[in-house]
C-alpha positions in Angstrom: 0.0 0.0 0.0 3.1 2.3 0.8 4.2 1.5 -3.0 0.9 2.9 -4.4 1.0 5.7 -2.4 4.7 6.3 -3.7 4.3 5.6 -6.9 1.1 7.3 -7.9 2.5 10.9 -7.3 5.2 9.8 -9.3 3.4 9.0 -12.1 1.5 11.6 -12.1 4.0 14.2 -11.9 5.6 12.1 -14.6 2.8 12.6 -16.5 2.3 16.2 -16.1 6.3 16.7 -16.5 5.9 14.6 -20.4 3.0 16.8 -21.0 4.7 20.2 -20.5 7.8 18.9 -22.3 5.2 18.0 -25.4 4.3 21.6 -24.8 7.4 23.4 -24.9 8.8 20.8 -27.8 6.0 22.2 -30.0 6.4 26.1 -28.9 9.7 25.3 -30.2 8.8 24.4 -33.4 6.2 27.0 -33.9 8.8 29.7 -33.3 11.5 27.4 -35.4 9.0 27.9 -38.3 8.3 31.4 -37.9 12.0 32.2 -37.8 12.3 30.3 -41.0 8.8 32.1 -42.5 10.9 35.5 -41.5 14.4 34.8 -42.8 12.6 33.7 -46.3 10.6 36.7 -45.9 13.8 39.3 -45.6 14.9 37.6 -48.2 12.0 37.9 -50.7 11.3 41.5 -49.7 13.7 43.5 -52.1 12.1 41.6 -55.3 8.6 43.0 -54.0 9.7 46.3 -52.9 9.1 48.0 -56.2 5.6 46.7 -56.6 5.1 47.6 -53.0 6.5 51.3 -54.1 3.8 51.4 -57.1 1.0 50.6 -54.4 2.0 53.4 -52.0 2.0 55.7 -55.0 -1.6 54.5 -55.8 -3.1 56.2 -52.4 -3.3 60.0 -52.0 -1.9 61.7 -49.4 -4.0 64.0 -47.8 -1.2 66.1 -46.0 0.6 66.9 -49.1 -2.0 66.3 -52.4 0.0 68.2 -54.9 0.7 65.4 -56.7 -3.3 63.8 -57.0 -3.9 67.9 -58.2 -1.5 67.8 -61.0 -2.7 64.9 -62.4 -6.2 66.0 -62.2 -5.1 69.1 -63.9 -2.7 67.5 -67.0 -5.8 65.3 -68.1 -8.3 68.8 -68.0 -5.3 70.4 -69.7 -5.0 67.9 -72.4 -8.9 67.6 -72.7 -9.4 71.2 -72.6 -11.5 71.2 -70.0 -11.4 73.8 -66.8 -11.2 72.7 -63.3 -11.8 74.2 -59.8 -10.9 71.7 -57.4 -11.3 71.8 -53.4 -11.2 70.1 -50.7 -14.7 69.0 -49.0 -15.5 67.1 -45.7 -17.7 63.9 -46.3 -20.9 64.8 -44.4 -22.2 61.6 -45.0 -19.4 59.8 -42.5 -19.6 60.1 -39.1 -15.3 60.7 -38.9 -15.1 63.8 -40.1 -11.2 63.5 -41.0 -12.9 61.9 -44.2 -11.8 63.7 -47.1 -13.2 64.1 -50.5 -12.3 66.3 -54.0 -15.1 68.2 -55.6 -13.7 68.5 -59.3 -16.3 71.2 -61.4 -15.5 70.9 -64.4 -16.7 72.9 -67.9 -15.9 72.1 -70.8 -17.6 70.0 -74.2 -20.0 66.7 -72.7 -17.5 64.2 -74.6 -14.6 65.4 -73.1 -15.8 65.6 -69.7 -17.5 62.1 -70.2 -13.5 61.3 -70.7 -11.7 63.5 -67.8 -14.2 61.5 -65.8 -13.3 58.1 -67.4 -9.4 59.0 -66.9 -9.9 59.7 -63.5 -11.5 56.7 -62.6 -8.8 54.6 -64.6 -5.5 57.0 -63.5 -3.0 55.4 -61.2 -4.5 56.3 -57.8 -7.2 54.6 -55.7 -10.3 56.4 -55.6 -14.2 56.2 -55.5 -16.6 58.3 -57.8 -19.4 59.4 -55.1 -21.4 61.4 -57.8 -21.0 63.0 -60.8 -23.3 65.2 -62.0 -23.8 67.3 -65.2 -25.6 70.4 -66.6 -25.7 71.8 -70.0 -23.8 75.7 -70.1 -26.4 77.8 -72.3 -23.6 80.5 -74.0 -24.3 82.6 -77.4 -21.6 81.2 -78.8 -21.5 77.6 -77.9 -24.3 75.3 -77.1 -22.2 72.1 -76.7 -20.9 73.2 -73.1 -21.5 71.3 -69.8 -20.6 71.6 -66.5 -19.7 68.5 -64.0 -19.5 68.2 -60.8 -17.6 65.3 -59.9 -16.7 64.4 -55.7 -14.4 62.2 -55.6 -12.8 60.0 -52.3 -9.6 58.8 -52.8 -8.2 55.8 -50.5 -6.0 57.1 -47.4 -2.2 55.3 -46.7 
């Protein structure tokens, strides 16, 4: 009877001993692999770093959107189209720090229909919220509208 009661606390502080050596063997590997994930990613990284470049070039940013401007403006410029373009809060979203671009255009309806198509197919990242046109009644030209187009561009 002395045996069992010897014994039995043995074995089961054996067992728990095997079980948190299983444990620990398998954190082991686990961190093993993710070493080996992490040296294979540093490795890896400079062939991606240009298409990760292109992709941080695709998002505006909103401190410093000279460069979103002057693309809106070359495509007007090349259409022949005039732009005002500011800066408006989205009313519609309850974080105000949401920022959209109200482009009005004037200009002929086919070549706004394409400052409009050009935007939505440039190089950044952006939504179309509305876009909304009216014909310019002028003495000299009847082929004239005027666009309002809001667009939100995606934040880094």
């Amino acid at each position: 009877m002395l045996i069992i009661f010897l014994i039995y606390p043995l074995f089961l502080d054996f067992k728990k001993t095997s079980s948190e050596i299983m444990s620990d063997k398998q954190q082991s590997a686990l961190l093993y692999n993710q070493s080996q994930e992490l040296d294979y990613f540093y490795e890896v990284i400079e062939s991606y770093q240009d298409d990760l470049d292109e992709i941080s070039r695709s998002f505006v940013d909103f401190s410093d959107p000279v460069s979103f401007i002057e693309f809106l403006e070359d495509i007007a410029l090349d259409l022949d189209v005039n732009l005002d373009i500011s800066l408006v809060k989205d009313s519609s979203k309850s974080n105000s720090s949401i920022t959209n671009f109200q482009v009005s255009a004037q200009g002929s309806f086919q070549n706004v229909i394409i400052l409009s198509q050009k935007i939505e197919s440039g190089p950044y990242l952006l939504k179309m919220n509305k876009l909304s046109m009216s014909k310019i009644t002028t003495e000299k030209d009847s082929s004239l509208v005027e666009a309002v187009i809001i667009i939100q561009p995606l934040k880094k």
